[in-house]
C-alpha positions in Angstrom: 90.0 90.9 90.8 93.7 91.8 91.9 96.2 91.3 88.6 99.7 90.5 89.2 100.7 94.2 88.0 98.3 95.1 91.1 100.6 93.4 93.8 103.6 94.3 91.9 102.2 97.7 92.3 101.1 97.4 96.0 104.5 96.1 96.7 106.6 98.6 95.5 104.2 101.1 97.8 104.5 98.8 100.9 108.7 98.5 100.3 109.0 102.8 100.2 106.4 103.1 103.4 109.4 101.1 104.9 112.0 103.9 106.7 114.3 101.0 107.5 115.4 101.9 110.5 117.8 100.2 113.1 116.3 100.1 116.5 118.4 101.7 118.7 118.2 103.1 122.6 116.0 106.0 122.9 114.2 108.4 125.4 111.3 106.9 124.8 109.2 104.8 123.0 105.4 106.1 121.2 103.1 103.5 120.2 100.7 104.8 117.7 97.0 104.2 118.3 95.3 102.3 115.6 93.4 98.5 115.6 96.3 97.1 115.6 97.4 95.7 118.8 100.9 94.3 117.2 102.2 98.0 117.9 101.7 97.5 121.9 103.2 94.1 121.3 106.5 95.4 119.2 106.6 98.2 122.3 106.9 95.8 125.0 109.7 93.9 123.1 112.1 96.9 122.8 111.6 97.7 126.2 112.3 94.2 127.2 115.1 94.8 125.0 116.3 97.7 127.3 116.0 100.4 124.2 113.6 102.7 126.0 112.7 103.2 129.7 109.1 104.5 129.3 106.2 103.5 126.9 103.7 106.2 126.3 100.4 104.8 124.3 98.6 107.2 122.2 94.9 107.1 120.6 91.2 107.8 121.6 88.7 105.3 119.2 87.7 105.7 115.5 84.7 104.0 113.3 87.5 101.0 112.6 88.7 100.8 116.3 85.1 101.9 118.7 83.6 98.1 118.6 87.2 96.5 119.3 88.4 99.0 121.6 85.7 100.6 123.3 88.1 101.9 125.8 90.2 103.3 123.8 93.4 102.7 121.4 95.9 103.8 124.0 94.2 102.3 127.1 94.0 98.9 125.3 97.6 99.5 124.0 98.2 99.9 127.6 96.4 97.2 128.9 98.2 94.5 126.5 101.4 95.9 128.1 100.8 95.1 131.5 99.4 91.6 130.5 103.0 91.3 129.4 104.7 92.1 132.8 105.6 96.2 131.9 104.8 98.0 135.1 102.3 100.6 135.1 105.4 103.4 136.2 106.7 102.9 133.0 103.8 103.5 130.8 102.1 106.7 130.0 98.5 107.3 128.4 97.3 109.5 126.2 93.4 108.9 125.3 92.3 112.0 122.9 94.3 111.6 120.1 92.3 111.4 116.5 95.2 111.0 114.3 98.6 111.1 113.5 99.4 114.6 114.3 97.5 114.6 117.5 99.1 111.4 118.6 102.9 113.4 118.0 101.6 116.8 119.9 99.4 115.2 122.6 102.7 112.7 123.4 104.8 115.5 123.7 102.8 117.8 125.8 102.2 114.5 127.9 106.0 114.0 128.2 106.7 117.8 129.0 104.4 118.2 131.9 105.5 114.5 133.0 109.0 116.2 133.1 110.2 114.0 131.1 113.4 115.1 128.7 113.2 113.1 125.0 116.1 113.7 122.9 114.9 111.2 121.1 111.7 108.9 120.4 111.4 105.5 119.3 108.2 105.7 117.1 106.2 103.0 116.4 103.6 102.4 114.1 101.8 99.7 112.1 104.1 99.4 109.3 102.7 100.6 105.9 102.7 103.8 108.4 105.8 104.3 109.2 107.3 106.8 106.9 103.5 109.0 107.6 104.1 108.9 111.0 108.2 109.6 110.2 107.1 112.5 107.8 104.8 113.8 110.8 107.1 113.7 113.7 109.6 115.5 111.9 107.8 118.4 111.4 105.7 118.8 114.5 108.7 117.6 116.9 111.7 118.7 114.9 114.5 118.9 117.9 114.5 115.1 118.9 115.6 112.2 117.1 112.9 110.0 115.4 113.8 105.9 114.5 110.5 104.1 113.1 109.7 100.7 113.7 106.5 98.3 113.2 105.9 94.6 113.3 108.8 92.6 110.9 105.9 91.5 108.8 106.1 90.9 105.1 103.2 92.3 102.7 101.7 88.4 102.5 101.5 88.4 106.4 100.3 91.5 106.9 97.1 90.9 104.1 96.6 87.8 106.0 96.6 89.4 109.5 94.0 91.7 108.5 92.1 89.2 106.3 90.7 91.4 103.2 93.8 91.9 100.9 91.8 94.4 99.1 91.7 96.6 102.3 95.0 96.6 102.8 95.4 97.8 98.9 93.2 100.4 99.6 95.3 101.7 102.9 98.4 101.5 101.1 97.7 103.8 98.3 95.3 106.3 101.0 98.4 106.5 102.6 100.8 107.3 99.5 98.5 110.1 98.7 98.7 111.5 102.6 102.4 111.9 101.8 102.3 113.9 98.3 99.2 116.1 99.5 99.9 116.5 103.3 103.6 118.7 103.2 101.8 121.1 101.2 99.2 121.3 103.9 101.8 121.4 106.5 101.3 118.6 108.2 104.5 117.0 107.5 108.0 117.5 105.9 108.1 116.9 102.3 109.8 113.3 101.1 110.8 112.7 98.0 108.7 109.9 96.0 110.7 108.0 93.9 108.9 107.5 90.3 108.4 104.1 89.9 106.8 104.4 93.4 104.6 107.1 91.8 103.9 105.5 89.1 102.4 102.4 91.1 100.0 104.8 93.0 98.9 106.2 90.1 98.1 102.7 88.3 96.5 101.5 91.1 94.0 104.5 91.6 93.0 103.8 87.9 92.5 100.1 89.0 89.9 101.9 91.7 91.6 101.3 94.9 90.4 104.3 96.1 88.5 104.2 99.2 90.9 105.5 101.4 91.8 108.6 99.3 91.0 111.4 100.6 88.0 112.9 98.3 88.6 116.4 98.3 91.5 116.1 96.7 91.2 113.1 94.5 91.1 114.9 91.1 94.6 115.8 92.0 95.4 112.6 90.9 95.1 113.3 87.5 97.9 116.1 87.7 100.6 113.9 90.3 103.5 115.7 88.4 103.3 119.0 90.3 101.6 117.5 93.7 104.6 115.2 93.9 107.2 117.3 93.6 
């Protein structure tokens, strides 16, 4: 059963995973591979908008994506562009990336040996993700410019896009604990966590949304004053 404390919770998580960004021109636009097929579909419209020249798509399958894209997040990505009139000069592929730090280093080796100079990236994600895949860029790719975007979707829309509100819980705080355990690991840059945000991670791990937490460090939980910081 989610309580009310529970959304208030999983709101306060999905409000701070927001960077807030203003979509603005850019070298480039990176479309994150994932199930979602909104982040091909929020790539097409800023480059119908005229912010970026060239769409590179960026993802090879995982247990969540392999039955729904059996070619592949970034050549599906791809292929929902072209459905929408892009031309296949201005996208790019890249098929082998397993996660979010593969997607940022694969792109940009794609983009070097494509020539291609990037002063700065439009980065988009499916958007609980957006301040993980900020966070990431930042400190594999710190020279250029990083704006994040992702679908304008409320929390509501989003649950019922994906149709298991638990789930989507369960992401939300998996990917609260990737940003106070991952700096440390150096995989990102550190950000700070406001408290109340904190707080709400912490409450909702003792409600046991916990499947997307990473296990090895889940006891780390219990100590979130140091790992936070």
């Amino acid at each position: 059963m989610i309580s009310t404390q529970d959304w208030v919770d999983t709101r306060r998580l999905w409000d701070y995973d927001q960077m807030g960004h203003v979509s603005r021109p850019c070298s480039v636009a990176i479309g994150l591979g994932s199930h979602d097929l909104g982040v091909a579909d929020i790539a097409v419209d800023l480059y119908e908008r005229g912010m970026v020249p060239l769409l590179v798509f960026t993802g090879a399958t995982s247990p969540t994506t392999r039955e729904r894209m059996p070619r592949g997040e970034a050549v599906h990505y791809r292929e929902r562009a072209l459905e929408r009139g892009v031309p296949s000069s201005a996208i790019l592929v890249e098929p082998r990336a397993r996660n979010t730090g593969e997607n940022i280093r694969f792109s940009r080796e794609l983009l070097e040996n494509a020539g291609v100079d990037v002063a700065s990236v439009l980065l988009i994600s499916k958007p609980y993700e957006e301040r993980r895949a900020y966070a990431t860029a930042r400190k594999l790719w710190p020279e250029v410019e990083i704006v994040s975007a992702s679908s304008p979707m409320t929390l509501d829309e989003y649950v019922d896009s994906i149709g298991d509100a638990r789930l989507v819980i369960d992401m939300l705080v998996g990917a609260l604990q990737r940003l106070l355990v991952y700096p440390e690991q150096g995989f990102m840059i550190s950000q700070q966590v406001p408290s109340d945000v904190a707080d709400a991670y912490e409450r909702l791990c003792r409600r046991g949304f916990t499947s997307r937490l990473l296990r090895d460090v889940q006891e780390q939980n219990q100590d979130l004053s140091q790992t936070r910081r």
